[in-house]
C-alpha positions as CSV (number, residue, x, y, z in Angstrom):
1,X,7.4,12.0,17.5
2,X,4.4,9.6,17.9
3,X,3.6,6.5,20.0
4,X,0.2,5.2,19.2
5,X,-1.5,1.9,20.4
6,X,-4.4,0.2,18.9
7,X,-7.1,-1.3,20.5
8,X,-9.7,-3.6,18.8
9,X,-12.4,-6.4,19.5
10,X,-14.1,-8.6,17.8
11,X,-17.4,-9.0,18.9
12,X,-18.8,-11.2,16.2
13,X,-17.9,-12.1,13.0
14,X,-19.7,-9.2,12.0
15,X,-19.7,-6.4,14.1
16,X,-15.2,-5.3,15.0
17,X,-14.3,-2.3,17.0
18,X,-11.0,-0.6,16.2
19,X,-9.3,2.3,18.1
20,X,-5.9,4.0,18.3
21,X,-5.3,6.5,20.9
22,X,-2.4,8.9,20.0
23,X,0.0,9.9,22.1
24,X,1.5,13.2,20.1
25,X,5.3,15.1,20.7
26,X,6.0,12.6,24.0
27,X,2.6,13.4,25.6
28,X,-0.1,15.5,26.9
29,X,0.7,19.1,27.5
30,X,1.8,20.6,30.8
31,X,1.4,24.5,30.1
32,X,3.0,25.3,33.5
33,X,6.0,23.8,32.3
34,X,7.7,25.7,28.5
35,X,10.0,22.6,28.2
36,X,6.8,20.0,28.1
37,X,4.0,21.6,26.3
38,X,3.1,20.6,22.7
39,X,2.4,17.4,23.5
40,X,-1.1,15.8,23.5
41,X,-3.3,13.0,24.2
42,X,-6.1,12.2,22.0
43,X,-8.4,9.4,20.0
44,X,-7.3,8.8,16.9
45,X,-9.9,7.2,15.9
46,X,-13.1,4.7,17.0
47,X,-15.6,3.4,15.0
48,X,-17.4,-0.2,14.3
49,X,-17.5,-1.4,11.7
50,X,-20.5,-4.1,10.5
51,X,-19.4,-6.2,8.1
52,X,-22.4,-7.6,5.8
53,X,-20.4,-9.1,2.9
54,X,-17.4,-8.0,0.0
55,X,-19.7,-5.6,-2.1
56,X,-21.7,-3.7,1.4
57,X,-20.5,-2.7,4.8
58,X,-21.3,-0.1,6.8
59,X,-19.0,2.4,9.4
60,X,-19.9,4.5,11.9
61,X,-18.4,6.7,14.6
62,X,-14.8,8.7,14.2
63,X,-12.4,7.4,11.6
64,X,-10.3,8.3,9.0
65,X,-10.9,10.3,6.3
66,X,-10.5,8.3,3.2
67,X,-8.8,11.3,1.2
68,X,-5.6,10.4,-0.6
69,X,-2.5,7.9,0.1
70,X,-1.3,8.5,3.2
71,X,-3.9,9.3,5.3
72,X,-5.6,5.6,5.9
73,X,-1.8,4.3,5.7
74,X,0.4,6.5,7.8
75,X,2.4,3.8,9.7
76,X,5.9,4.7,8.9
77,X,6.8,1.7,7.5
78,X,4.8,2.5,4.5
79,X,6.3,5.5,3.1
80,X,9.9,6.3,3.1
81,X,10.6,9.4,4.1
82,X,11.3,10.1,8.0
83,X,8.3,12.6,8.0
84,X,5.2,12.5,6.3
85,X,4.9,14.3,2.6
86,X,3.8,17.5,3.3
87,X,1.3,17.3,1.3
88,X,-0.1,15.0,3.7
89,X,0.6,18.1,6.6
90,X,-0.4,20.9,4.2
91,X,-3.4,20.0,1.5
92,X,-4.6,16.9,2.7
93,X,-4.0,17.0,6.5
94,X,-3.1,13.6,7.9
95,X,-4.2,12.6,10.4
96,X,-7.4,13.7,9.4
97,X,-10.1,12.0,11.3
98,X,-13.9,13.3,11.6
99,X,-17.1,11.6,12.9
100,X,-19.9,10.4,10.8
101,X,-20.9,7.6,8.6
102,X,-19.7,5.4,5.8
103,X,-20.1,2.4,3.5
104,X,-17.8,0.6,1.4
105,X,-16.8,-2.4,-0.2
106,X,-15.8,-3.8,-3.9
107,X,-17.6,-3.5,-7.1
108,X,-16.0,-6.8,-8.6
109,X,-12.5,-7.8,-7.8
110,X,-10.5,-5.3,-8.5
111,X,-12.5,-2.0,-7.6
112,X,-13.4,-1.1,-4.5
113,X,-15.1,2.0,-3.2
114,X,-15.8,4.4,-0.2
115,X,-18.5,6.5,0.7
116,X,-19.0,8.7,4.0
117,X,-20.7,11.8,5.3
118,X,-18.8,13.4,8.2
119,X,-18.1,16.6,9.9
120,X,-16.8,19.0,7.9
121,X,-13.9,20.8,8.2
122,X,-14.4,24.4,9.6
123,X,-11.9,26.9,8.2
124,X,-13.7,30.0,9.7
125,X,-13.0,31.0,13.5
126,X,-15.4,32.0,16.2
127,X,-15.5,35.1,14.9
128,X,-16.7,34.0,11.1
129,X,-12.5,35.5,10.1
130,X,-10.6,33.6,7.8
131,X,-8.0,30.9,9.1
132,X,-4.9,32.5,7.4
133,X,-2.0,31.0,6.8
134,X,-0.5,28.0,5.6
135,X,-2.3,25.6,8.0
136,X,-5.6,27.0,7.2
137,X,-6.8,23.2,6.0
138,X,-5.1,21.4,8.8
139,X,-6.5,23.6,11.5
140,X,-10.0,23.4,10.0
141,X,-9.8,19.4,11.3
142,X,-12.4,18.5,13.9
143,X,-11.0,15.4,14.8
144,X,-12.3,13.6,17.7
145,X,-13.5,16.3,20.4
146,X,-13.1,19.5,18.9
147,X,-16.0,20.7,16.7
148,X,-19.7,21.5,18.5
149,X,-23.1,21.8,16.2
150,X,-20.7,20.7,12.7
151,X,-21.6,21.2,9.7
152,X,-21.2,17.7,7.7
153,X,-19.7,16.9,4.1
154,X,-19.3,13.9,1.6
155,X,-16.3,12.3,0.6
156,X,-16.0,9.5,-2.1
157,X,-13.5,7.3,-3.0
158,X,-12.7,4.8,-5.6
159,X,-9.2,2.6,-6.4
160,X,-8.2,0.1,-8.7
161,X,-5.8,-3.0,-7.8
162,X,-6.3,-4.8,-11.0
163,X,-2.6,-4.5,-12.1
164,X,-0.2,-6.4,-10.1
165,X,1.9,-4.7,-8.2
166,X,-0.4,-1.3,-9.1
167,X,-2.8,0.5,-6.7
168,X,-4.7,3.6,-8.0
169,X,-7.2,5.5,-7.4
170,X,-9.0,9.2,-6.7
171,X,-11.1,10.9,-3.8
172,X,-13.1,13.9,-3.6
173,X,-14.2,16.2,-0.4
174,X,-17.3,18.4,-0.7
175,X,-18.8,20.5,2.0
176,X,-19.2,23.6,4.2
177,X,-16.3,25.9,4.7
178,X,-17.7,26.9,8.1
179,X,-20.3,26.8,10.4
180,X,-22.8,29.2,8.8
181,X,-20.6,30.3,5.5
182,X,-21.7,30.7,2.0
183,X,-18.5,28.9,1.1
184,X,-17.9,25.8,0.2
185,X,-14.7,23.7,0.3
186,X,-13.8,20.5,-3.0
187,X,-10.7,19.4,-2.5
188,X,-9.6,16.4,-5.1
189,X,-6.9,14.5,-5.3
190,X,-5.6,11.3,-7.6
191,X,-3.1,8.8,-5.8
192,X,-1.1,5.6,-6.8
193,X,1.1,3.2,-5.5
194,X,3.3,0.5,-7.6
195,X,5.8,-1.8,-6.7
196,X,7.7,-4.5,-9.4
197,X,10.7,-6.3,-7.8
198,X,12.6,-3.9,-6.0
199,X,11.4,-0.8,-7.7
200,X,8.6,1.4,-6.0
201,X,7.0,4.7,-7.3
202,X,4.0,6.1,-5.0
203,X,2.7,9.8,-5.5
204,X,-0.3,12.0,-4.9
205,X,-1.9,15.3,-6.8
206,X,-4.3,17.1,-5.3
207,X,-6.2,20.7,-5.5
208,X,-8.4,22.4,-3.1
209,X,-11.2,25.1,-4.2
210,X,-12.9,27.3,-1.6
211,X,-15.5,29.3,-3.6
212,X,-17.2,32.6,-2.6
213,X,-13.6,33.4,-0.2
214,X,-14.1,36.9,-0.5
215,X,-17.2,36.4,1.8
216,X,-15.1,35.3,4.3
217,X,-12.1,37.9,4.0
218,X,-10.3,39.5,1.7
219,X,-7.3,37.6,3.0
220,X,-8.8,34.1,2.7
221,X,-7.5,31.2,0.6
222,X,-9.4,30.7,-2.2
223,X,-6.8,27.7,-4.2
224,X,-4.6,25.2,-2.8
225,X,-2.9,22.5,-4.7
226,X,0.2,20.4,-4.6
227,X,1.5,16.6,-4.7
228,X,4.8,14.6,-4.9
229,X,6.7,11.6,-6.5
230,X,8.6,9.5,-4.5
231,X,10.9,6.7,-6.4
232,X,12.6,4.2,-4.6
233,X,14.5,0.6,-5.3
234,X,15.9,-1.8,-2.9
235,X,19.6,-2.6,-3.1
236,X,19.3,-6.2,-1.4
237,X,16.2,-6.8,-3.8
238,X,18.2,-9.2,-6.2
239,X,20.7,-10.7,-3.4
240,X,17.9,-13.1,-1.8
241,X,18.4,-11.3,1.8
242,X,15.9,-10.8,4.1
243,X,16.3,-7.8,4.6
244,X,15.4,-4.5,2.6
245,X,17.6,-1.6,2.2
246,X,15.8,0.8,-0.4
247,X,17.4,3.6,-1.1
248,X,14.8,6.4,-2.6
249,X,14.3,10.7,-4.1
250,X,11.3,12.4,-3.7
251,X,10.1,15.7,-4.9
252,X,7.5,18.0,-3.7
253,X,5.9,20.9,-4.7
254,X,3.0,22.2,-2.3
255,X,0.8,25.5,-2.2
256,X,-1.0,25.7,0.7
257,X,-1.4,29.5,-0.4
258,X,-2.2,29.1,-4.2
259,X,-4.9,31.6,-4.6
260,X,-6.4,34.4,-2.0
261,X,-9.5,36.1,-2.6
262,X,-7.7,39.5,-3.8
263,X,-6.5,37.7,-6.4
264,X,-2.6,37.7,-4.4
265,X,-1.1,34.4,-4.2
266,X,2.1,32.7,-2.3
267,X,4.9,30.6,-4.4
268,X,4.6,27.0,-3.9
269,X,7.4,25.1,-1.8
270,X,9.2,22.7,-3.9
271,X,11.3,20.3,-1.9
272,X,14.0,17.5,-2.9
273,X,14.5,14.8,-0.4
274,X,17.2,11.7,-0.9
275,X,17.4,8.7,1.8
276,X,17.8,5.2,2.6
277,X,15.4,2.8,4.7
278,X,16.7,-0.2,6.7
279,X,14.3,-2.7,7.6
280,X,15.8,-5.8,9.5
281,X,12.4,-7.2,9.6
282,X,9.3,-6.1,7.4
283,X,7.5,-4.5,10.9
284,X,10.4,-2.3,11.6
285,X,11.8,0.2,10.0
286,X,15.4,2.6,10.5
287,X,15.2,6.0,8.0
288,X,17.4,8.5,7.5
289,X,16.9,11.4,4.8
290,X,18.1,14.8,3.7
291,X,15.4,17.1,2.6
292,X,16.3,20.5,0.7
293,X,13.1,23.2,0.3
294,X,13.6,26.0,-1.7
295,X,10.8,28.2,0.5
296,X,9.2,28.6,3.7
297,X,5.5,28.6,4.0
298,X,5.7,32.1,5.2
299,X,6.8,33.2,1.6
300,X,10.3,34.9,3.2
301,X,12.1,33.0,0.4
302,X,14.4,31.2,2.9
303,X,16.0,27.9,1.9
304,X,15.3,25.0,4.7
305,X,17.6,22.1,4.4
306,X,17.0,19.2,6.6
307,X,18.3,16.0,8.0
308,X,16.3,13.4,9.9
309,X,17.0,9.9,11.9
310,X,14.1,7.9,12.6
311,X,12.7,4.4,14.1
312,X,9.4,3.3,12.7
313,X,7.3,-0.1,13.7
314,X,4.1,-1.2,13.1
315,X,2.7,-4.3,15.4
């Protein structure tokens, strides 16, 4: 699905570059050619970082967003599913990756915190119409190349890792809706992670407001919201192996489509997944799940059932 290679100097103690350049769907797109296109070749991200000490650093250039779980930790071995939540595809639309600036750092040993200004994500289209549809957040994305005289927005972020084992924490998105709009997009979300022997329960909740829609379109999304639960526990945990085989169930419920200006709305899709993870080493990863969605995001009312093989590694 994805190969992506990272790139990174050190220049000094202080100052670290770090890239990955995505190579998405086997590659860049040939249009001439139905069978190959999809594909793409982009920057994932590339920023420098200058590192002062624990409590105040400073980031600039394009990098993550630092919304939610998955987003800053998308390497497949660190969720279990073969694909990512969709809530992570959906609401808050890894990878997500803007240009601007950020500091962060830890406020005592346990807390640390992120702030950033960065481009904002622009849900309007040339032609100041709504983005409809389901992907109306995920195609607002600048990303690397794609947005020209943005419009900029705040995020903060804040976790906690003073329970062993326990990682928690909240973010929050603020800015324009568009180049030139009266709306606004917040998006929120809480997120936490915690692991104790061979048990592991992660999950994420997160809404998304886009006030004064109806100045974009009668049609346009004014609510969004959605999260999931995933519960796992590794069967070799208590047999001294070196290996990991967790076995895990997640559910899902995601509304891309809560709320339209109108007042009309779209039923969330709720989805059950089961699966099993191999890892014969802790870089490398074999999945395999069976997800079953009572919906499309189309609102038809179709049932999707699914069943994915995967490879995953990290290096």
């Amino acid at each position: 699905y994805r190969f992506v290679p990272y790139i990174g100097y050190k220049f000094s103690d202080n100052v670290v570059l770090n890239t990955e350049i995505e190579f998405e769907h086997g590659g860049s797109d040939d249009s001439s050619d139905p069978e190959l296109s999809g594909g793409y070749v982009k920057v994932e991200f590339m920023y420098l970082d200058f590192l002062i000490n624990e409590n105040l650093n400073a980031r600039v250039g394009n990098f993550l967003v630092p919304m939610g779980l998955i987003n800053e930790r998308h390497e497949p071995t660190l969720f279990t599913t073969v694909q990512r939540p969709q809530t992570s595809r959906y609401l808050l639309p890894s990878t997500w990756h803007e240009s601007g600036g950020m500091v962060f750092g830890n406020i005592g040993d346990d807390i640390s915190y992120k702030f950033a200004v960065v481009t904002a994500i622009d849900t309007l289209d040339p032609a100041d119409k709504a983005k409809d549809g389901s992907k109306w957040l995920r195609n607002g994305r600048g990303g690397s190349f794609k947005q020209k005289n943005p419009e900029f927005a705040g995020v903060a972020r804040v976790d906690y890792t003073g329970v062993k084992g326990l990682f928690i924490g909240a973010s929050a998105y603020y800015g324009s809706s568009g180049i030139g709009a009266e709306s606004k997009t917040v998006m929120a979300d809480v997120h936490g992670d915690y692991k104790i022997a061979g048990f592991r329960a992660y999950g994420v909740y997160t809404q998304t407001k886009r006030s004064k829609a109806a100045t974009i379109s009668s049609t346009a999304v004014s609510d969004a919201k959605g999260g999931f639960l995933n519960l796992s526990y590794d069967l070799l945990s208590t047999m001294g192996s070196t290996y990991s085989l967790p076995v895990f169930a997640q559910y899902e419920s995601v509304n891309p489509q809560a709320k339209f200006a109108d007042g009309t709305s779209f039923d969330s899709v709720n989805t059950t997944s089961i699966g099993i993870n191999f890892f014969p080493q802790e870089q490398v990863v074999l999945k395999a799940d069976y997800a079953m969605a009572d919906n499309d995001y189309s609102n038809t009312g179709k049932e999707l059932n699914t069943f994915s093989l995967s490879m995953g590694f990290i290096f």
